[in-house]
Phi, psi and omega in degrees: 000122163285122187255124161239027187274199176281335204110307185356136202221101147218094161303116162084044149271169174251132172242023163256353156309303206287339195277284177348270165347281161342302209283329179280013183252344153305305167315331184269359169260319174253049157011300189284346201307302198306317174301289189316325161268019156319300179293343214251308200260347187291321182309269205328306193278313171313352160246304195255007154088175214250006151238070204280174162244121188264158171217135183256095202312089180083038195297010164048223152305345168106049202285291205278343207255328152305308159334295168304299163320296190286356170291280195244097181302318182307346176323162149209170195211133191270092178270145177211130168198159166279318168006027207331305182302300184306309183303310185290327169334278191337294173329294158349292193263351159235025156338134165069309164312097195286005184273323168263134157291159121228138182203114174309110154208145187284120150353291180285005187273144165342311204255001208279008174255001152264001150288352201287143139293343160240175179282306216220125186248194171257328163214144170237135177247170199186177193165115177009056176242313182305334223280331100031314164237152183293155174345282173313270176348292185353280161320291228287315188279339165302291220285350180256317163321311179311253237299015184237334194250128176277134178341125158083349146289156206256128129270149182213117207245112176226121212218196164280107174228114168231157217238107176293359186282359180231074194298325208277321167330281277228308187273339139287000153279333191282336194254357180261320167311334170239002139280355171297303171337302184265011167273284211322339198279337165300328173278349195103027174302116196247135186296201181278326195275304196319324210268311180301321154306287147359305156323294192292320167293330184289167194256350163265315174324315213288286216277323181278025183250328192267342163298315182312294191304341178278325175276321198248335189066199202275169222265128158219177181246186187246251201227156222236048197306165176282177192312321171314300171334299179318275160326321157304321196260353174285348177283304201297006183229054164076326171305141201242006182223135170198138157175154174316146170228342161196164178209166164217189152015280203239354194223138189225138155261064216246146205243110187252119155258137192293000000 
């Protein structure tokens, strides 16, 4: 693995313990997640073929990119986030894989595709990360994303998209979905606050966790458009194909191709 990452070194964690964790504290918000990278990667090989270069956009723990390897080993794959925490997992776990990058940048900066180790990729994936930003930074960051995925190449987001035009839906779906929530948090389930305590405890964790909180503060979202949105503007930045490939409720994966 090539680290653009701090360097940060921690020997003898488990991070596959740590990956665990992470996907079940997602799964108690998304139950369905796993179905989404299916669908994420079954597109990928069916458009860019079983050795994209890939690139994995706010890639967090390396959620999508663990995947992608083991679906399709020949991939390699570029990850990027701000995060320390989430980034030192990642390091953790693909320590030694020479198919992964990884390299810390902020999104909304200007310039942050000139940290990219390539120009151009075959595919950029995502995963319940933008919702994270407002409407504009958005426009702006699609529009930067066009100019990374190469002809006949693909981006794909799969996020929270809602469609306000459907209020009483939109609110029984929110509520059978968070009495589910709250059976599992009964079973022991550790929410988004429960799973970052935890972080903040561990003796590697502990410190690129307090670094985390210094960049972002506490979890907030930004704004969260329907699916339409999405698609307009991504047509409107050169993708000449855009439409949904699953959906649920309250979550769209969609898929633009260049």
């Amino acid at each position: 693995m090539t680290d653009t990452t701090t360097g940060f070194t921690a020997a003898g964690a488990d991070w596959p313990a740590w990956q665990r964790s992470w996907d079940r504290q997602q799964e108690w918000y998304m139950p369905d997640r796993e179905e989404r990278f299916r669908i994420m990667l079954d597109m990928v090989e069916a458009l860019v073929g079983s050795t994209p270069r890939v690139l994995d956009l706010a890639c967090g723990t390396g959620t999508i990119t663990a995947r992608l390897l083991a679906r399709l080993p020949g991939a390699t794959s570029t990850g990027v986030d701000l995060d320390p925490a989430l980034l030192t997992i990642a390091e953790g776990t693909f320590a030694g894989d020479d198919r992964v990058t990884l390299v810390t940048a902020d999104l909304k900066d200007p310039d942050w595709t000139a940290k990219l180790p390539y120009d151009s990729y075959d595919a950029v994936l995502t995963a319940t990360a933008l919702h994270w930003f407002h409407s504009e930074p958005l426009a702006a960051l699609y529009g930067q994303v066009a100019g990374l995925v190469r002809a006949g190449g693909v981006f794909m987001n799969a996020d929270h998209m809602i469609d306000d035009t459907t209020p009483r839906i939109n609110a029984a779906e929110r509520a059978l979905r968070h009495t589910r929530m709250d059976r599992a948090k009964d079973g022991g389930a550790l929410d988004w606050s429960e799973w970052w305590q935890l972080a903040a405890e561990d003796p590697v964790l502990a410190e690129p966790t307090a670094r985390r909180f210094e960049i972002y503060g506490e979890h907030a979202d930004g704004e969260m458009p329907s699916a339409a949105w999405h698609a307009r503007v991504l047509r409107d930045h050169g993708f000449g194909e855009v439409r949904p490939v699953w959906c649920s409720p309250s979550d769209t994966l969609l898929l633009a191709l260049k």
